[in-house]
N, C-alpha and C positions, 0 to 999 in steps of 0.2 A: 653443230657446235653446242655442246650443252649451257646450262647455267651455272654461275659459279657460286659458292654459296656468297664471296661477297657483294655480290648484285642483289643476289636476296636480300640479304640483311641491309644494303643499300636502300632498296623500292620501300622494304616495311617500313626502316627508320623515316624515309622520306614522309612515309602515308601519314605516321605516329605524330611529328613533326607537323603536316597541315592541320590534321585530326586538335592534335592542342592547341594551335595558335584559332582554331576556329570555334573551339568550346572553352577560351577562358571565360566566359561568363559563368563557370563552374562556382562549390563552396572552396574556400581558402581551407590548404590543409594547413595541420598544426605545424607551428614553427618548430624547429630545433630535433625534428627526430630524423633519428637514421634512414639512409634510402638503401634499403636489400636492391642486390647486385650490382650499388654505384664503386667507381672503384679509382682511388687518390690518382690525379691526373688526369681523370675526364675533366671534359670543355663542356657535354653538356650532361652532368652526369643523372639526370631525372628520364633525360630522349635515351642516353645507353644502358640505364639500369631498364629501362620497359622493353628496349628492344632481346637484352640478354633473357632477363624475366621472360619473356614472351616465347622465343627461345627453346628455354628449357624451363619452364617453372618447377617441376619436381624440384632441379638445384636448387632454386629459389627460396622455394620454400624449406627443404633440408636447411641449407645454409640459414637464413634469417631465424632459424631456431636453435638453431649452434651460437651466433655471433651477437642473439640478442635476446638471453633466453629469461629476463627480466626485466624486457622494457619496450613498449612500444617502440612499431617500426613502419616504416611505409614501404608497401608491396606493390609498384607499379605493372599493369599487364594486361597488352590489349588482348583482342579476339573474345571469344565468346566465354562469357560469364567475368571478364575481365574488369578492371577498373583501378582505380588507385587506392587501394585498403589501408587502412590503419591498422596492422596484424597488433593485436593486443597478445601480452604474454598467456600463456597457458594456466597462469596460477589467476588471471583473472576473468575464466570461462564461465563461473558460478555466476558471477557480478554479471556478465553479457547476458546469462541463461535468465536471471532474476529481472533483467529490465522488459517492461510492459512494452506493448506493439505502438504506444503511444509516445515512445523517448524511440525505441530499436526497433524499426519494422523489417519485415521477413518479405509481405508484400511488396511493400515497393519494390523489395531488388528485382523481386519477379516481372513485374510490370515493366522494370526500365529495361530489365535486363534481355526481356523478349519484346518489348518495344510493343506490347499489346495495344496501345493508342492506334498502331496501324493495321496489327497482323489480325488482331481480332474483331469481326465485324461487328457485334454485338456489343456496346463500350457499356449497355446497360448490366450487363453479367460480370462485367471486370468491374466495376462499381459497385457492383449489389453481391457478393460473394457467399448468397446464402447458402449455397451447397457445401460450403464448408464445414455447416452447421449439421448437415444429414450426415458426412463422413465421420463426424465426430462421434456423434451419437448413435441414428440408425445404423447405419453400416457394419460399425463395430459392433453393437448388440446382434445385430443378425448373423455374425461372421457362422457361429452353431451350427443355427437352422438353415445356411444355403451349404454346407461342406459336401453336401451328396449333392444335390445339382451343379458345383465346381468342379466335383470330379468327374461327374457326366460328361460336365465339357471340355475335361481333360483329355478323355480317352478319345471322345470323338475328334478332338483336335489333331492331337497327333499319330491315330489311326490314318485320318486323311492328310498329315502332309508328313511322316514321315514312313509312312506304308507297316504293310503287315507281310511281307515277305520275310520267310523264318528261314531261309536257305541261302540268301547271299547279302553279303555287305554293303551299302550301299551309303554315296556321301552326302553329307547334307551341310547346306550352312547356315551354321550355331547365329548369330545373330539375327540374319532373315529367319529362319523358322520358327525359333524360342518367341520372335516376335509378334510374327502371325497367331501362335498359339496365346503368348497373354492375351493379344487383342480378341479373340474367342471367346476365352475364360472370365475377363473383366466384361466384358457387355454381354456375359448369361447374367452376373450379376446386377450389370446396369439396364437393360432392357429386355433380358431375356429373353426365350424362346418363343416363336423362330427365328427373330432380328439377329442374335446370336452367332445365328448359320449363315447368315446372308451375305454371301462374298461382297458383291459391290459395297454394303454396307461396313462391311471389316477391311476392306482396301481403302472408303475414304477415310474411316480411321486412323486406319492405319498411319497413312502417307499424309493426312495433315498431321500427326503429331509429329514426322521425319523433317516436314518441309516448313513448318511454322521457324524453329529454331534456325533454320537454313536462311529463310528470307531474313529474320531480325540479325541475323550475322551482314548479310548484305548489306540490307537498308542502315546498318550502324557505321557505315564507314561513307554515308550519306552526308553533309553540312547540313544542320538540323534543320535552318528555315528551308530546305529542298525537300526535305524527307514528305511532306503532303502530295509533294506532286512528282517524288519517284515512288511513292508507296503503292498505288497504284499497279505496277511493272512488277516490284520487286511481289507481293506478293499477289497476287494472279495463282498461283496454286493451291494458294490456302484456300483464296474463294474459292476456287471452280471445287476443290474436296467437301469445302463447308458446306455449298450448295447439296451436293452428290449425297453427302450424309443425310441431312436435314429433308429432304425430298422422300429419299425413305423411310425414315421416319416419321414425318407428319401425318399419314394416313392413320397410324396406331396411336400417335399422340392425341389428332380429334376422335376415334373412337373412344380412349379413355375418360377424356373428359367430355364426352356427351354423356358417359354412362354415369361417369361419376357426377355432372349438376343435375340428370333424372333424378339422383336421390336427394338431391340436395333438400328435401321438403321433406326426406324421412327423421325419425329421429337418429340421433348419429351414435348413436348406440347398435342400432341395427343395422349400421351398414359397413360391411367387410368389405376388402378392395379386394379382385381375383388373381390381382400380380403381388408379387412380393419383392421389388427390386429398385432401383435408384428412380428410375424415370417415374414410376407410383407415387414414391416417395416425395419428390420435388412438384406434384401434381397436388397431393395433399397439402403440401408446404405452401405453397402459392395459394390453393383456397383460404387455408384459413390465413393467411397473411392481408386478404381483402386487396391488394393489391390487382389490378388488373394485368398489370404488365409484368407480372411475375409470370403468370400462365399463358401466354399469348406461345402459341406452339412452335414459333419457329427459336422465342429464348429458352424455352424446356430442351428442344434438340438440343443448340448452343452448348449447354450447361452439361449435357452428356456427352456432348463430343469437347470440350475443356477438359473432362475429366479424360476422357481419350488419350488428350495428348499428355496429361500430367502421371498416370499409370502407365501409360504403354511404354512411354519414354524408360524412365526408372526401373522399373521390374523389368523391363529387358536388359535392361544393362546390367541389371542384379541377377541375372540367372544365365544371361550370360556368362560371365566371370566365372559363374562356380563351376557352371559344367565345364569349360575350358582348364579348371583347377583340378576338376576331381580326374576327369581323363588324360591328363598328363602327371598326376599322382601316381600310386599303386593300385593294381587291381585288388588287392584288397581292402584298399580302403572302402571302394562299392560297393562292395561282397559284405564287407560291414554292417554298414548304413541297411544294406537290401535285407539282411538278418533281424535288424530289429525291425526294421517297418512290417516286416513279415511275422515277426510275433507277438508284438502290440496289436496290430490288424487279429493276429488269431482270436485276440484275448476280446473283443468286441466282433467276434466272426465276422469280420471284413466291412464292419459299419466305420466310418470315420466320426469321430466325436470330437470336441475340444481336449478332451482329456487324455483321450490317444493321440493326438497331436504334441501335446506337451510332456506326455511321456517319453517320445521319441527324440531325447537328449543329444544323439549322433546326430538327427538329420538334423536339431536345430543347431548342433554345434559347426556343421561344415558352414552353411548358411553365413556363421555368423564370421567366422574365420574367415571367409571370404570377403564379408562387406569391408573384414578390418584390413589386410592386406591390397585389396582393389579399392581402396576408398576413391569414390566418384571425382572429389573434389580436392584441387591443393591447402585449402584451406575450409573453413566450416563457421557457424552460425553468422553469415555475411546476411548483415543489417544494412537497411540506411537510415541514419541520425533523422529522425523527422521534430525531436523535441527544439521548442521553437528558440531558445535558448541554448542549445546544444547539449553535450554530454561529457561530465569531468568523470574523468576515470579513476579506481582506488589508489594508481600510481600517479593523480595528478595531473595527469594530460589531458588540457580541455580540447574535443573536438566538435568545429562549429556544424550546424546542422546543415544537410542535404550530403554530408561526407559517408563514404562506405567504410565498414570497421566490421572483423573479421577473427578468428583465431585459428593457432594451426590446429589442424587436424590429419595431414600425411603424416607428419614430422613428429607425432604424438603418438599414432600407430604402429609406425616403426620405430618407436624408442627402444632401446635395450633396455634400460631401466623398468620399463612399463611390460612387455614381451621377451621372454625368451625367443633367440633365433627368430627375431620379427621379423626378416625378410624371408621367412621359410613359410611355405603351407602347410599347416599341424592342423589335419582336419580335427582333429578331437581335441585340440587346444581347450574349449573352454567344458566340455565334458568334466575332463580333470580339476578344470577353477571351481566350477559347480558341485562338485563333490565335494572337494576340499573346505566349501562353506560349512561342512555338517561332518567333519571327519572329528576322530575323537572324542571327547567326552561333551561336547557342543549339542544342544539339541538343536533337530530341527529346524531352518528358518528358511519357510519357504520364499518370501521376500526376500531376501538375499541372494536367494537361489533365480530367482525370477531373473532380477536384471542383469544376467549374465547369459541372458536367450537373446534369441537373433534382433528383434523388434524394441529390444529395452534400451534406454538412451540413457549417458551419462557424461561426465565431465572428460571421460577417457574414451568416450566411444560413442561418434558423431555422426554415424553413419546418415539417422535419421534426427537429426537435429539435434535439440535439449528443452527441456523445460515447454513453458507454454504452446511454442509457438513448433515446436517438434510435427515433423509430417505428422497428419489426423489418420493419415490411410495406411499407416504403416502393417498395424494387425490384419487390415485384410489383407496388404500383401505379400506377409509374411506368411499367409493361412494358403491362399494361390497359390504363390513358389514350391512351400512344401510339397502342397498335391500334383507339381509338376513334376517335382522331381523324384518323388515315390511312386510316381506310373511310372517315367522312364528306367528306374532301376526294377520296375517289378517287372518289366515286359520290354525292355532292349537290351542285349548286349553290345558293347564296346569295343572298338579298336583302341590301345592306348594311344595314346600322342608321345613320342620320346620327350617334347620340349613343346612348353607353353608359347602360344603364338603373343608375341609381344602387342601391347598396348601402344597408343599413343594421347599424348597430351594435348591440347588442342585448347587455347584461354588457359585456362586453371580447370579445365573440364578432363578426367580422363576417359578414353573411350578406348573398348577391346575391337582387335582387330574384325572390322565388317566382312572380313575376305574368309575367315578361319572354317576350316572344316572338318567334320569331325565323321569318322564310321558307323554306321549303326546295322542293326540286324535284329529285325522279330524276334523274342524267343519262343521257342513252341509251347504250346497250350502245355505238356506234360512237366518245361521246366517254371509255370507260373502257379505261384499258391492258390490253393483252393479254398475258400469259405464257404462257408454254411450262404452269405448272404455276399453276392460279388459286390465290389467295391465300383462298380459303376452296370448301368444299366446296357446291357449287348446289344439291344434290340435299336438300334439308331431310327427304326421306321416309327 
């Protein structure tokens, strides 16, 4: 006898229902705004706008920007990444973008909304968030100097998982593999070779970054004074990963820094590090910060497997999408893209540069057409109010502090007004905005031209936030992706897809279908460019 959907919507309503009457010690929202999806004639119309919301949030969000598109609104909606938002209108995303992490923080939502008090064991790394500081700075400067060692581990990546058979078709699935492969690619960068290669150590990556979000979804439907003593239970995989990770790790970690306090007595002028990657990086950071427990080696692990889960998450879900986009587009949109990466590449005989990167407008225009049609989330820069006083907004709405407040971002990417045919994939959509910066008697403006690349944030396109508090790691993932998706067009063929495997919605979160699969096949050595200088090193021994 199967289930009916009114039983479902029964069980959830019920859960939604104990879930609030057990966390009113919550902030009071503002009085007097409209509640998206309540509807004249509910009894309780806050439990059935969260349950509809919950639902189907796409509507959600579509509608509350149709029916309130100049006035704050409250967006109820459980499950993950969920909460009760204050969606602020669109025309005050500037004003959200301009408040400091001290009135709107970005953190906390992260912290409550993954529940890291329990899922992280480390509370000193979620406290001390100095790495934030290396993604800012190092990371991004070095993006340059590591493009040949990414692509190294590009090719080895998906030589090994999605084969070099140049003779038959073969399926693979687009979300497991893409994912294996970032996780590869980001830890050449963060602890690089040989840890890079090290299966056990890229599976417990891997599966704590899958299984962390999995337990805080559990453990959230927890009665908070319980949650210490079900946390325990619910996350149990995240340890036994963390552990797995960290264990490998640590031998390389106490070699490093016994080599590096030997010099500690040299001048520091003379002393070079022989690694060039995150994990050096926060080893340095920690010395000179004199802090002892910055350096203590099981929080240096920590701090590379957080970054683990916050990379591998995203950029797979961001590369997923597009190859699902591009392969059920036309085969010549590939054949496109594959044209210029191939004569950009010429023009630098097969060395990757920044410059040939940014040259290559197709591949950064599909990139970004993609973020903007798959955007991750129902909504975008979701703050919570920490200013102790609250926060009045330009439209006058005071909202008191610990409240979540939010703006759309679906509902802005799909606008007609904003996009032509916004529900359509136009890989070369912003190709043509980006030219049009400089058409006509206009000189030149490379700024203008910039942020209308994959990585560039703005008040219409939120992929990666806005303003200060915008992802720090977006350029290197933006620089990764690229070089993922310029081997696989330089060295597989495709089977199309007639029709794009549907997404699903999940909180305010979207995610492309886990199950999807896609054909692929080696090309032979005779249809792959040839340069002067190959674009990654053959020799894997």
């Amino acid at each position: 006898m199967g289930i009916s959907y009114g039983m479902v919507a029964g069980v959830l309503l019920l859960c939604y229902i104990v879930w609030r009457i057990s966390s009113n010690s919550g902030p009071r929202l503002p009085k007097g705004l409209p509640i998206i999806g309540a509807r004249k004639g509910d009894w309780f119309p806050f439990w059935q706008a969260t349950l509809r919301n919950s639902l189907d949030v796409k509507k959600a969000a579509l509608d509350g920007y149709k029916q309130y598109p100049n006035q704050a609104a409250i967006l109820p909606v459980a499950g993950p990444g969920g909460a009760s938002f204050i969606v602020l209108p669109a025309s005050e995303t500037q004003f959200v973008t301009e408040q400091p992490d001290s009135v709107l923080n970005l953190r906390a939502v992260i912290i409550k909304g993954l529940l890291y008090r329990y899922t992280v064991a480390d509370q000193f790394i979620v406290s001390n968030a100095a790495h934030q500081h290396i993604i800012t700075t190092t990371l991004t400067n070095q993006i340059g100097n590591m493009l040949s060692a990414l692509n190294d581990e590009t090719a080895f990546c998906f030589e090994q998982i999605w084969g070099t058979d140049t003779e038959t078709f073969r399926d693979v699935g687009v979300w497991d593999t893409l994912g294996r492969v970032v996780g590869g690619v980001t830890n050449r960068a963060f602890v690089g070779l040989p840890y890079s290669r090290d299966p056990a150590l890229l599976s417990a990556g891997l599966n704590f970054a899958r299984c962390l979000p999995l337990s805080a979804r559990f453990l959230s439907f927890v009665w908070e004074p319980l949650r210490p003593l079900a946390s325990p239970l619910f996350t149990l995989p995240n340890r036994i990963f963390e552990r797995r990770f960290a264990n490998i790790l640590l031998p390389e970690i106490d070699r490093r820094l016994r080599h590096r306090f030997d010099h500690m007595n040299n001048d520091k002028e003379k002393y070079v590090a022989n690694k060039n990657d995150f994990l050096q990086w926060s080893i340095e950071q920690a010395i000179a910060s004199g802090d002892p427990r910055m350096w203590k080696p099981r929080t240096l692990a920590g701090r590379v497997l957080l970054l683990n889960l916050v990379s591998i998450h995203t950029s797979s879900l961001t590369v997923t999408n597009l190859v699902l986009d591009l392969i059920s587009s036309k085969a010549e949109t590939l054949d496109e893209v594959r044209n210029e990466i191939t004569s950009v590449l010429a023009e630098t005989q097969g060395v990757w540069t920044k410059t040939a990167m940014y040259k290559m407008e197709k591949l950064d225009s599909v990139f970004r057409e993609s973020a903007r049609l798959n955007t991750l989330t129902a909504v975008a820069l979701r703050r919570v109010v920490v200013a102790k006083d609250g926060l009045t907004t330009p439209s006058g709405v005071h909202i008191p502090c610990g409240n979540f407040c939010a703006v759309p971002s679906l509902a802005v990417l799909t606008d007609a007004k904003k996009y032509s045919s916004p529900e359509s994939f136009d890989p070369f959509r912003f190709v043509d905005l980006r030219r049009e910066v400089n058409s006509g008697e206009r000189l030149p403006d490379h700024v203008e031209r910039s942020r209308m690349s994959f990585p560039a944030t703005s008040n219409d396109y939120l992929a990666f936030g806005n303003g200060r508090q915008a992802c720090p790691g977006r350029f290197f993932a933006a620089a990764e992706l690229k070089l993922m998706l310029a081997y696989v067009l330089l060295h597989y063929d495709f089977e199309m897809l007639p029709k794009r495997p549907s997404d699903t919605w999940v909180g305010i979160l979207r995610i492309p279908s886990p199950s999807a699969k896609i054909r692929v096949k080696r090309r032979k050595p005779s249809e792959v460019p040839v340069f002067r200088f190959p674009t990654h090193d053959v020799d894997w021994t």
